[in-house]
N, C-alpha and C positions, 0 to 999 in steps of 0.2 A: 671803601674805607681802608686804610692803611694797617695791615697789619702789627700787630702788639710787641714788641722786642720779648725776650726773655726775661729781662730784667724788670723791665716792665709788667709783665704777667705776676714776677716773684712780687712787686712791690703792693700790684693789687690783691692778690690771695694773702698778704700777712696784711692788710688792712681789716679783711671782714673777719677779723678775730681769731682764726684758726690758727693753732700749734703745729696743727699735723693734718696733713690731708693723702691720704693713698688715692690712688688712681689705676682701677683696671688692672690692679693686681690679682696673678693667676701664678698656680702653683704644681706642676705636676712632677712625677717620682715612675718614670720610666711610662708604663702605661696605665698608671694610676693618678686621676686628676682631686687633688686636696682642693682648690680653690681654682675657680673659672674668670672671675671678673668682678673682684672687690672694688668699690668705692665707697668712702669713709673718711668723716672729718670729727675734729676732735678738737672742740675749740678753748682758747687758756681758761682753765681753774674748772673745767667742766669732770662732770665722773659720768663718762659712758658704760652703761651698762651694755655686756657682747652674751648673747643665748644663744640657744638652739640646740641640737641634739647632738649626742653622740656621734662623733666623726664627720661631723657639719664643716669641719676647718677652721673651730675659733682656737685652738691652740696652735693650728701653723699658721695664722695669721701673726697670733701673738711671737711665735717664732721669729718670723719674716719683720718684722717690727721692732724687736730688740736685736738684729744684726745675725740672729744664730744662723739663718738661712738666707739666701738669696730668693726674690723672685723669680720665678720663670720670664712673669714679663709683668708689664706698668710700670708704676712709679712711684715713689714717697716724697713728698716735700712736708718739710719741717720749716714753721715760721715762713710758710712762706717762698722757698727755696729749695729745688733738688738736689734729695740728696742719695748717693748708693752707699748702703749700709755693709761696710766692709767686716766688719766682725763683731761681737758683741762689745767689745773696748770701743771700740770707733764706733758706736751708736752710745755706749757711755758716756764717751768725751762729748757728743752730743746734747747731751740732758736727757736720754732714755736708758731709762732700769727696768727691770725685771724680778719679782719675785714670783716663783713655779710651787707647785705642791708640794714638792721634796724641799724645800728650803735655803740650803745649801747649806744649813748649820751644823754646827759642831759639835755632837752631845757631850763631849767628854771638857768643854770648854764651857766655862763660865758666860753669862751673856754679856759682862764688858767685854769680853776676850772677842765672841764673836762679832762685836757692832764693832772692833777695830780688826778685823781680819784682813789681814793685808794690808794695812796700811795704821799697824800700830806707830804709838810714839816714843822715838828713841834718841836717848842722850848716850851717845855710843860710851861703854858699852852697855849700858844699863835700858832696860826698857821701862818705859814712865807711866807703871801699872796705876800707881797715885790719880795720876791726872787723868788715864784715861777713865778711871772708875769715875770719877767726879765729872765726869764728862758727857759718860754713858747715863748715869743719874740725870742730870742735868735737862740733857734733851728727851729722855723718855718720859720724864716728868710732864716736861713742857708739851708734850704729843699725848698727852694724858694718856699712858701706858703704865700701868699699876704694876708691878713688878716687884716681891720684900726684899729683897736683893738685886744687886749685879753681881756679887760674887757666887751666884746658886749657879752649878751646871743648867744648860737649858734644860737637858735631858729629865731633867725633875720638875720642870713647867709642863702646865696643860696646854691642849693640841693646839685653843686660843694664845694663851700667853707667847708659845711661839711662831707662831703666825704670824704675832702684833712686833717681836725681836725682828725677823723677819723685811715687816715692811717697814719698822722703824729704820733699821741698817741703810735701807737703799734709801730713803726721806734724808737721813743725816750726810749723803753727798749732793743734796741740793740739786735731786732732778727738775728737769720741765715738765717732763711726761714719766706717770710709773704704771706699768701692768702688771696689773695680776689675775695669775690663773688659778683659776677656783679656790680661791685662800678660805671659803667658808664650805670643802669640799667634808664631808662626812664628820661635821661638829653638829654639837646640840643647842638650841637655843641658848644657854648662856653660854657658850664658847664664842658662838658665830656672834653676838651681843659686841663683843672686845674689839674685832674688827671692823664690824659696820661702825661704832662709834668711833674708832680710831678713820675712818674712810670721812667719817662726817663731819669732825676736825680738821681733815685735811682739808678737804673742801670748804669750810670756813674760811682760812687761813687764806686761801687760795692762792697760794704759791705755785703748788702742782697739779697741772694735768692727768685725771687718771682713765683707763681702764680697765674695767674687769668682768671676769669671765666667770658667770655662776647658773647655776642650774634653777636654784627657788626664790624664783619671777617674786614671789613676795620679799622676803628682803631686798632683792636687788632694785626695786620700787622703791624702797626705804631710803635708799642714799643716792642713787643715779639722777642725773640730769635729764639725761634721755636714755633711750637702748635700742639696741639696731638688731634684726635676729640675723643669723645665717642659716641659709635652708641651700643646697646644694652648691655649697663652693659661691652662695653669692649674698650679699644683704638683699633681705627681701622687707624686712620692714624697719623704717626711722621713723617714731616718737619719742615725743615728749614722755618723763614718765608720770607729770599730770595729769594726759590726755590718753591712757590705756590703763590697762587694769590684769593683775594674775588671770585671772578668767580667760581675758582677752586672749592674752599671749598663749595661755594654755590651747585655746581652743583654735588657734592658729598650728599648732604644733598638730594635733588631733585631726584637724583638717587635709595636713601631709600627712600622715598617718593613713586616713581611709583612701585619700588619693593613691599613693603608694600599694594598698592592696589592692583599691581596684584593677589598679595597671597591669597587676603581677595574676590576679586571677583572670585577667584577659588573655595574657598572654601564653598562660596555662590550658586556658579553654580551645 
């Protein structure tokens, strides 16, 4: 049988629906190995839920995904096509965004100020604070983001409210794919509430492609498609989030866990 062109490969992998697929991506930092041999697919308007434990590799993955880093080795294709992710702009201009735990907001800044950061509206020389309020309103509305103002510093919204500023910013440049890393990281039941609802929206809409990166297997059930775990620099498990359960996942976690000391009290003994 005749070997497959490239192009041809590119044209069959954006048929079976997939946005994004990585391949045997591996991540190392001198002699320290973050990620061994990732495979992962992310297919349009889905929300992949990314687990696993502390220093498992799901935020240098997330890294490696929004341009910040390079891989050691593999490959990304988006839609279908590969591609090497030069910088976080050039995964931008791509249709991948990033929202991290720190945010990158502004407290001293209003939240229409922040949803135009960088790329305010101006009628030289005057900046077009009018329109961008009416603006910011507008689409936050429409993302069902509750917010009594745009002209309130964020710095006086709860941990939720800016969270939701946040992932509403990078949704209002019209990504394909957005991730995010642990945005329901040390909230309380009605904080984390704002974003899984706003996560749920999106996913309705199905405009964008999400993932995200959370610790409590029970919400992240609540709005995922599927979830994949990482357990040593590798995905060790893909479902549905139909077809597993908190339990499950927990008890998969628990299971490296005993393993992990057995090894170490063998190696002791």
């Amino acid at each position: 049988m005749a070997s497959m062109t490239p192009q041809g490969q590119a044209e069959l992998a954006s048929q079976d629906g997939d946005v994004l697929r990585v391949e045997h991506i591996s991540k190392s930092y001198g002699m320290v190995t973050a990620l061994t041999d990732v495979n992962l697919r992310l297919a349009r308007g889905e929300v992949l839920g990314l687990i696993g434990d502390n220093g498992a590799g799901k935020s240098t993955l997330l890294k490696i995904l929004c341009g910040f880093q390079p891989p050691s080795s593999g490959a990304i294709f988006l839609d279908g096509r590969e591609v090497v992710l030069k910088s976080v702009d050039h995964a931008r201009s791509l249709g991948i965004d990033a929202v991290y735990q720190d945010l990158a907001l502004i407290n001293q800044l209003t939240v229409f100020q922040n949803m135009f950061l960088n790329r305010e509206k101006i009628s030289w020389p005057l900046v077009r604070n009018r329109a961008m309020r009416q603006e910011a309103r507008e689409h936050l509305d429409e993302m069902g983001v509750h917010i009594p103002s745009v002209n309130v510093p964020v710095a006086k919204l709860s941990g939720g409210q800016r969270q939701a500023i946040a992932v509403a910013r990078s949704v209002f440049s019209n990504p394909k794919i957005l991730l995010l890393d642990e945005p329901l990281a040390a909230m309380g039941v009605k904080e984390g509430a704002i974003i899984l609802d706003l996560v749920t929206k999106l996913k309705q809409q199905g405009n964008v492609s999400i993932i995200i990166i959370a610790h409590n297997y029970g919400q992240i059930l609540q709005v995922c498609d599927r979830v994949n775990m990482i357990q040593d620099g590798k995905i060790t498990l893909d479902k549905r989030a139909d077809e597993t359960s908190a339990e499950e996942l927990t008890e998969v976690v628990v299971a490296e866990y005993r393993k992990a000391l057995e090894e170490r009290q063998r190696a002791a003994s």
